[in-house]
PABATOR-60324 format. One record per residue (C-alpha): residue number from 1; x, y, z. Coordinates in nm, 3 decimals, m for minus. Layout:
BEGIN
[NUM, [X, Y, Z]] ...
//
This chain:
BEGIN
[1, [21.089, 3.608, 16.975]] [2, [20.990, 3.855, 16.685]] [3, [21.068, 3.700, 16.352]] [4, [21.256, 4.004, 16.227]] [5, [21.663, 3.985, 16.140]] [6, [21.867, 4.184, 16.455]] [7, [22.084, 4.469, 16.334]] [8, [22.393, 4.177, 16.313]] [9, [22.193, 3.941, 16.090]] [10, [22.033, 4.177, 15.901]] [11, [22.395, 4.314, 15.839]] [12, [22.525, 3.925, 15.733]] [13, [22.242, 3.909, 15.502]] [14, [22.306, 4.234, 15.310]] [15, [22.680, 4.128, 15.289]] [16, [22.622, 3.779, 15.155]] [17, [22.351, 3.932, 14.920]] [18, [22.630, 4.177, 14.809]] [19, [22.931, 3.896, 14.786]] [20, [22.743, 3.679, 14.548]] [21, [22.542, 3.934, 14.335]] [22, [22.971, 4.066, 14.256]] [23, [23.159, 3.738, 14.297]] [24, [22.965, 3.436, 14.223]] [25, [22.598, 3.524, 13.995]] [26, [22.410, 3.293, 13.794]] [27, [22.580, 3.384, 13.465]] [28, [22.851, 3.239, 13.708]] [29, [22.656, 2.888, 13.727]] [30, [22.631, 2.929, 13.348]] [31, [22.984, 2.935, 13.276]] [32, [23.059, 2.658, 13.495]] [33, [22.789, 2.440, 13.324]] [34, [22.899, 2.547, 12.959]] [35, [23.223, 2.484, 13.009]] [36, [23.142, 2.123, 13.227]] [37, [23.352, 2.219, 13.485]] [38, [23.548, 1.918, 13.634]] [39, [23.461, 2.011, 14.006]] [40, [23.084, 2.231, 13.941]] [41, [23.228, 2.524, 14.144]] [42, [23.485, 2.780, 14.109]] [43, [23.748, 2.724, 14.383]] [44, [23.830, 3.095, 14.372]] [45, [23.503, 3.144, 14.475]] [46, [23.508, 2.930, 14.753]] [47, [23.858, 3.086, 14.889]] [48, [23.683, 3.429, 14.894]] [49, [23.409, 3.243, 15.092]] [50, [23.662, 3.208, 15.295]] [51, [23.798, 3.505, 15.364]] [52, [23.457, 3.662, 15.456]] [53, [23.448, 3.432, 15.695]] [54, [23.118, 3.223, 15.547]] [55, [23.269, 2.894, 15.555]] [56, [23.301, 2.896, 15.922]] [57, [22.941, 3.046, 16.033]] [58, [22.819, 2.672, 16.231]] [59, [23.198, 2.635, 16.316]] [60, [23.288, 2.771, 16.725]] [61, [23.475, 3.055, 16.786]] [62, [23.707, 2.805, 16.957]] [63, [23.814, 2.631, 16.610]] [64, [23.822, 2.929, 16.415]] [65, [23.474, 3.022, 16.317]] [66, [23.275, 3.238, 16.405]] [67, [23.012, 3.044, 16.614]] [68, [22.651, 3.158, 16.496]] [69, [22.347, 3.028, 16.429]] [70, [22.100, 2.862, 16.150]] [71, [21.969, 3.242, 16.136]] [72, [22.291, 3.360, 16.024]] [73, [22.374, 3.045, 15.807]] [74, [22.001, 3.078, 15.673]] [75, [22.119, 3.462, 15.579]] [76, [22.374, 3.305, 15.358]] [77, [22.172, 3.026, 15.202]] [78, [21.883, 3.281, 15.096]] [79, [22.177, 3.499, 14.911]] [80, [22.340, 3.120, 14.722]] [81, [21.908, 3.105, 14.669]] [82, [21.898, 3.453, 14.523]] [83, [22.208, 3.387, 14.279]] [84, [22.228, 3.027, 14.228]] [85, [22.575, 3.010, 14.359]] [86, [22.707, 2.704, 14.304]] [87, [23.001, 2.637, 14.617]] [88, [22.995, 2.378, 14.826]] [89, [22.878, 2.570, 15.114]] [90, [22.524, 2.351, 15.219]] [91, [22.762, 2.017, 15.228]] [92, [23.076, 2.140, 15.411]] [93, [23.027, 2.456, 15.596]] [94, [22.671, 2.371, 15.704]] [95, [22.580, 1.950, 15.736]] [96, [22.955, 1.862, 15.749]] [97, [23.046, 2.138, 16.042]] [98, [22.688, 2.082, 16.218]] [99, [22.771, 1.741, 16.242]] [100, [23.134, 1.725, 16.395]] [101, [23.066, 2.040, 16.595]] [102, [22.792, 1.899, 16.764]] [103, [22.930, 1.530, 16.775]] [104, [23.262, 1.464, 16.629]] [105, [23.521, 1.336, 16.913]] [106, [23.844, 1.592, 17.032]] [107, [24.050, 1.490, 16.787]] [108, [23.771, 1.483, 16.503]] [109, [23.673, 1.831, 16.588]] [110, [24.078, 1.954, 16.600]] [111, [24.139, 1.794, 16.257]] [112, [23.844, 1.883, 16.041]] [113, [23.704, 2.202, 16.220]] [114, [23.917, 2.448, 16.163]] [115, [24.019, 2.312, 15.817]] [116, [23.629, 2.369, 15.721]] [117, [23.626, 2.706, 15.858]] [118, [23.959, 2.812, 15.644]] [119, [23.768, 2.642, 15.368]] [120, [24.069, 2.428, 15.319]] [121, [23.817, 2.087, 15.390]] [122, [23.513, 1.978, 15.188]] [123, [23.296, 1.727, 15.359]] [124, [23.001, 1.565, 15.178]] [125, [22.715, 1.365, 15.389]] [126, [22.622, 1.046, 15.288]] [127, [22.260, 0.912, 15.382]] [128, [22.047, 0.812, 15.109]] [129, [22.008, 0.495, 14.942]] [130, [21.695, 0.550, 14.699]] [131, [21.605, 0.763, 14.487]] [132, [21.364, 0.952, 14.785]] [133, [21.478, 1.106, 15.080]] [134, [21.438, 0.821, 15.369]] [135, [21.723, 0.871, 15.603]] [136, [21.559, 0.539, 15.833]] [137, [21.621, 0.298, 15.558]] [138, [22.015, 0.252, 15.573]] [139, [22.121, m0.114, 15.373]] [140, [22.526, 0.008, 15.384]] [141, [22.676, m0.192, 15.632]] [142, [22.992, m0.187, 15.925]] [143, [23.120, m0.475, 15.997]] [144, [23.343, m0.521, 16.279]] [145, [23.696, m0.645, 16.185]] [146, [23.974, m0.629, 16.471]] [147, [23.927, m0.281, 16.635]] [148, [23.824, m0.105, 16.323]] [149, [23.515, m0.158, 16.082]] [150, [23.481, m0.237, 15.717]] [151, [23.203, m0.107, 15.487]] [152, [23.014, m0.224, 15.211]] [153, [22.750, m0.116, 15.003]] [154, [22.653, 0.232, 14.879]] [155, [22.490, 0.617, 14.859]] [156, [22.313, 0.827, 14.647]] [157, [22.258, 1.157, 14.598]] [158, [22.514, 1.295, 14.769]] [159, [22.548, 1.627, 14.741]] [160, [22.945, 1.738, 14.645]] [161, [23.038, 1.385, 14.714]] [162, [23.266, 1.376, 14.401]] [163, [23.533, 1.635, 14.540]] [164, [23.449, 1.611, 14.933]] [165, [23.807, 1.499, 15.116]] [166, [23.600, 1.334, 15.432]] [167, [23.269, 1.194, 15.410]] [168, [23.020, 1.085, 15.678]] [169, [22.811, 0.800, 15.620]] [170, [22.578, 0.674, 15.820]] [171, [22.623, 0.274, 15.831]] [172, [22.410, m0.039, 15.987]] [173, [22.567, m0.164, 16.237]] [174, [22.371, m0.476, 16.418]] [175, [21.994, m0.316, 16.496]] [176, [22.156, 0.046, 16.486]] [177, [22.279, 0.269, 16.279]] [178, [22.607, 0.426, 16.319]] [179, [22.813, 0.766, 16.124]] [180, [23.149, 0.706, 16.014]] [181, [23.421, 0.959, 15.898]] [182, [23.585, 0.839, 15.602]] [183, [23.853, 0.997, 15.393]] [184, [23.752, 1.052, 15.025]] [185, [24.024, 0.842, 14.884]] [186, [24.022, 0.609, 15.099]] [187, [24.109, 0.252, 14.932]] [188, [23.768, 0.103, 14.828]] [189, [23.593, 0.449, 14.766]] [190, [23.445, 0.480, 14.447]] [191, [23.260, 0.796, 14.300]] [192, [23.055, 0.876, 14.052]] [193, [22.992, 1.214, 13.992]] [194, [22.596, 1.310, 13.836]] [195, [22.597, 1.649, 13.679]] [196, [22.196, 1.732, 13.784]] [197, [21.942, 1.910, 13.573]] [198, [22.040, 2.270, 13.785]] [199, [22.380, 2.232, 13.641]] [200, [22.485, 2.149, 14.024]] [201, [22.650, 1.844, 14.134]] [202, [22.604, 1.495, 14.344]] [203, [22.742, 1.195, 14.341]] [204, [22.681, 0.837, 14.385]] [205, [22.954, 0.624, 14.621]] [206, [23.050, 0.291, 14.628]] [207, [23.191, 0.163, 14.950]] [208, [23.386, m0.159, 14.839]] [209, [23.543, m0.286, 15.218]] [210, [23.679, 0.002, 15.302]] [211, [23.842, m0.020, 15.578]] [212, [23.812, 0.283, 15.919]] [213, [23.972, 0.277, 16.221]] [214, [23.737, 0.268, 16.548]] [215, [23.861, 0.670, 16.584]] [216, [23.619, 0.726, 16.276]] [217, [23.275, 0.670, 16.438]] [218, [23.099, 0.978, 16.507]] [219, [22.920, 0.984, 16.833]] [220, [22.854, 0.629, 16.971]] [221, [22.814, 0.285, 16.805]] [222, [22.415, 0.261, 16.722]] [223, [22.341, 0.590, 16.798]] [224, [22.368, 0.731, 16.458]] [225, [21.975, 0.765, 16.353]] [226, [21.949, 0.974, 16.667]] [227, [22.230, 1.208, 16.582]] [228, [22.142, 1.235, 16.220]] [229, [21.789, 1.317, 16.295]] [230, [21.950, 1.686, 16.423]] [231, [22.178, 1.740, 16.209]] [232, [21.916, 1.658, 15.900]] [233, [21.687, 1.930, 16.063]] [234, [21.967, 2.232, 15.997]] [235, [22.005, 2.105, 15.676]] [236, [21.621, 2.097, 15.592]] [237, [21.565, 2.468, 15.758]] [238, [21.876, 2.591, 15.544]] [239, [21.738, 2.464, 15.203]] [240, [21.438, 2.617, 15.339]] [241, [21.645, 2.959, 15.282]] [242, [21.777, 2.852, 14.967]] [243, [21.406, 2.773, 14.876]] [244, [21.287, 3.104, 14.990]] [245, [21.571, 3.323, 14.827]] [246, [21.479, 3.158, 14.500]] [247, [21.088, 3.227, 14.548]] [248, [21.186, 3.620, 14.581]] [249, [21.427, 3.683, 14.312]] [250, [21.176, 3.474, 14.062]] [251, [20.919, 3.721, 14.176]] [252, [21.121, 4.015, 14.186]] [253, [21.253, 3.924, 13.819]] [254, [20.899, 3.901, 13.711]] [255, [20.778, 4.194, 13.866]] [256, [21.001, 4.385, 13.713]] [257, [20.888, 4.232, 13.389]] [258, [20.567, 4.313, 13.423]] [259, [20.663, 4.636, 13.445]] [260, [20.844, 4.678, 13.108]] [261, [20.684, 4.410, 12.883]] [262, [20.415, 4.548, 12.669]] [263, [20.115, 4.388, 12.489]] [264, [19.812, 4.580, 12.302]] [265, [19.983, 4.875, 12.377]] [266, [19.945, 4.823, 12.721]] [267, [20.220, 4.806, 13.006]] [268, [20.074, 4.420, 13.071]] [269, [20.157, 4.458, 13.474]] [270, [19.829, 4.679, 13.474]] [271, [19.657, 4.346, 13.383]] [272, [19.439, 4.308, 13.667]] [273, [19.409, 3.907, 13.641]] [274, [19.855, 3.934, 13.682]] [275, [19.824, 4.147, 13.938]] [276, [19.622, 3.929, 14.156]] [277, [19.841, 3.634, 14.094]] [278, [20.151, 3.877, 14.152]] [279, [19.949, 3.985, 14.522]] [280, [19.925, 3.627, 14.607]] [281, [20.241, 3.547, 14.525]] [282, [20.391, 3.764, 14.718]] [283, [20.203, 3.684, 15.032]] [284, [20.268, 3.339, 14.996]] [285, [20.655, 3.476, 15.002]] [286, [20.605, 3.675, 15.292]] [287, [20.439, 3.386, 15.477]] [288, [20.730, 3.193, 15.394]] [289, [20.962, 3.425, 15.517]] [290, [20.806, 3.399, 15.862]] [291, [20.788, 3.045, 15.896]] [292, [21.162, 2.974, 15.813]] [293, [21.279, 3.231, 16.022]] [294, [21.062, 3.095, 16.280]] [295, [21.210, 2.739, 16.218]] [296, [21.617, 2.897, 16.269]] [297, [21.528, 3.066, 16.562]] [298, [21.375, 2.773, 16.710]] [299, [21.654, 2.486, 16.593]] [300, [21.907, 2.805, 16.775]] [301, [21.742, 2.797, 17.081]] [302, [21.659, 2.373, 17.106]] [303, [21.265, 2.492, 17.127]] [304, [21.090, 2.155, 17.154]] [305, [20.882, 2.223, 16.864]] [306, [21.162, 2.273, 16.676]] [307, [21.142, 1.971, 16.452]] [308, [20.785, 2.006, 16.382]] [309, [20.853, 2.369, 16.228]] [310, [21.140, 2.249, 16.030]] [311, [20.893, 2.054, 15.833]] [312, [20.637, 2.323, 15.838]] [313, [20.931, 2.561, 15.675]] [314, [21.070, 2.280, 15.428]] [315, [20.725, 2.180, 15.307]] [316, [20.612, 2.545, 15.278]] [317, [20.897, 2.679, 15.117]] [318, [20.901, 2.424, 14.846]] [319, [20.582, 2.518, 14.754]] [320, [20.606, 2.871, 14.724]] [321, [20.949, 2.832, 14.543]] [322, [20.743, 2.632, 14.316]] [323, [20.498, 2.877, 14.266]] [324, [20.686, 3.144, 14.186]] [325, [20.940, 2.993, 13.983]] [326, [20.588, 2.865, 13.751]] [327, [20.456, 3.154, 13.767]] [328, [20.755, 3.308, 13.673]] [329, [20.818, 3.140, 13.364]] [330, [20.498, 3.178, 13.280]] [331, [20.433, 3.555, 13.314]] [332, [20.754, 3.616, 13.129]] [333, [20.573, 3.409, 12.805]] [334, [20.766, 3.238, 12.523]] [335, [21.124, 3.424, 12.605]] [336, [21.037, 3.235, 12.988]] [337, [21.112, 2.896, 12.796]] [338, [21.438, 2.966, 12.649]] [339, [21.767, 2.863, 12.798]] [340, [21.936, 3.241, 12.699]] [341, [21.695, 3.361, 12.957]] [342, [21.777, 3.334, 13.305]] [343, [21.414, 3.240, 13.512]] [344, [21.480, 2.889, 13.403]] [345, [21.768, 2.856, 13.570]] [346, [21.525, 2.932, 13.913]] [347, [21.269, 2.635, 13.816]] [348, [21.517, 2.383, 13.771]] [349, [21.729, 2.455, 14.084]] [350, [21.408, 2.501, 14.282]] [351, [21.263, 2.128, 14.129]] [352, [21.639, 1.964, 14.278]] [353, [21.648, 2.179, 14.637]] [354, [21.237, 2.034, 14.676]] [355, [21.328, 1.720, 14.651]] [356, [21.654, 1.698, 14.923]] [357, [21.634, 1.587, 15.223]] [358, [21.269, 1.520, 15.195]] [359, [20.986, 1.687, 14.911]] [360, [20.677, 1.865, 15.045]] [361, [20.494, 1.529, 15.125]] [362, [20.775, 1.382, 15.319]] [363, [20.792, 1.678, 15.565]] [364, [20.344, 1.691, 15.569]] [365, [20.355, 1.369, 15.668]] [366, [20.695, 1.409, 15.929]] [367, [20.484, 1.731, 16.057]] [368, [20.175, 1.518, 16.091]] [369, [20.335, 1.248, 16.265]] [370, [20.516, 1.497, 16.515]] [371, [20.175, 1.697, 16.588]] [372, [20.070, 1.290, 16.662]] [373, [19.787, 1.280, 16.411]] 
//
């Protein structure tokens, strides 16, 4: 398949690009961190999320969304990249729906599904238990008791966790794993919201014998680690997006820069030693581009390598968000540092997105593994 958008997606993108360059910027994110914002994101925001229909992009036609792809969701995740939009669209709309839509029972699917596509239902998911991203090592336990389960222990990290109404945690259970639905305020639940250094939000939870029903397993007893492996890939290729938006507005910002910022009476974008690191920049974006698009289109149509490019794109895309977001403090000089300025906004969100659901070594090393090295 040619890794170019289709007239649809290319139409998505454009629109999302458009929705939060008008409705939800970064002097949005700004706001919402000056003020310390009790929930990190503006829930008027997230209602008009609604209405054009983003919040139900993973979720089928059949429970009220629209039914598409990680190319279309990866549309939308470039444009949150692009502005630092700060909604709780990568927890709910894209890991929470991927995850009941593709495993959640009947009446799991009927409850939450259509809920997430109104944007009526945050869901938060709940893997890690360190302070890296290692999805195998799962010390929370489920413990039988009468026909439900009770769990103890805890999570990290959790992105939204503080305001999500259902959570899905992935549990031991004997030699497996297992995901659970649990309700937010459940009795035993407790949450600790982290305000990160990108002004966004996680949250560590505390699961004090809390008691589910046997209706809140996702999927089969002991067959979590299999399920989660999937669903972890769409999240990886989306942040991928995210990643990649925030690579290209950091180098279109500083582009631009380099076209008005003078030095020695001298435009200093004709600086031949900033134009070669703006040329290689740029490849490296467009490289990117390819490889993440590559990555959707393959999770959309269950290619066998699709795993292996996930990595590739995660990896990659950290990089080159990392690149550009350096360079671009950097080739905007002193005024780069300051916190009046916007590029530092792009370094510090792109530092946090690198290091979920796995950093640049994690997904080398996952890639290497996969290729059987």
């Amino acid at each position: 398949m040619a890794l170019v958008l289709n007239q649809e997606q290319d139409m998505l993108r454009e629109s999302a690009l458009q929705f939060m360059k008008e409705r939800a910027p970064v002097a949005q994110l700004r706001g919402l961190r000056d003020s310390r914002s009790d929930e990190g994101f503006s829930r008027e925001t997230w209602a008009s999320f609604a209405e054009m229909g983003f919040t139900g992009v993973l979720v089928p036609e059949e429970f009220g969304g629209l039914g598409l792809g990680m190319v279309e969701a990866g549309a939308i995740m470039e444009a949150i990249g692009r502005n630092l939009t700060a909604v709780p669209f990568f927890s709910t709309a894209v890991l929470g729906a991927s995850t009941l839509a593709r495993h959640g029972s009947t009446a799991q699917k009927e409850r939450c599904l259509p809920a997430i596509a109104s944007g009526e239902m945050l869901v938060a998911l709940a893997v890690d238990e360190s302070v890296k991203h290692r999805p195998e090592k799962v010390a929370l336990r489920a413990e039988q008791d009468g026909d439900g389960y009770v769990l103890r222990g805890e999570k990290v990290f959790v992105v939204d966790g503080h305001v999500a109404d259902q959570l899905i945690v992935s549990a031991r259970t004997g030699d497996g794993v297992t995901l659970f639905l649990v309700d937010g305020a459940a009795q035993g639940v407790r949450r600790d919201r982290s305000i990160m250094v990108d002004a966004h939000n996680a949250a560590r939870i505390v699961f004090d014998c809390v008691r589910v029903g046997s209706d809140a397993v996702i999927g089969e007893i002991g067959q979590g680690a299999e399920l989660l492996d999937g669903v972890l890939d769409i999240g990886r290729t989306a942040l991928a997006a995210e990643l990649l938006g925030i690579a290209e507005e950091a180098f279109e910002r500083t582009a631009g820069y380099l076209k008005e910022r003078r030095q020695f009476g001298q435009i200093i974008g004709e600086f031949q030693a900033l134009q070669h690191r703006a040329s290689t920049l740029y490849t490296d974006i467009e490289i990117t581009r390819a490889l993440v698009l590559g990555a959707q289109q393959a999770l959309d149509e269950a290619a066998p390598n699709a795993a292996a490019l996930v990595s590739a794109a995660k990896a990659r895309a950290g990089t080159t968000a990392t690149l550009a977001v350096q360079e671009g403090v950097q080739m905007h000089g002193g005024i780069g540092m300051t916190d009046e300025f916007e590029i530092g906004f792009f370094m510090k969100r792109a530092r946090v997105v690198e290091e979920m659901l796995g950093d640049a070594r994690f997904h080398t090393d996952r890639w290497a593994r996969l290729k059987a090295y």
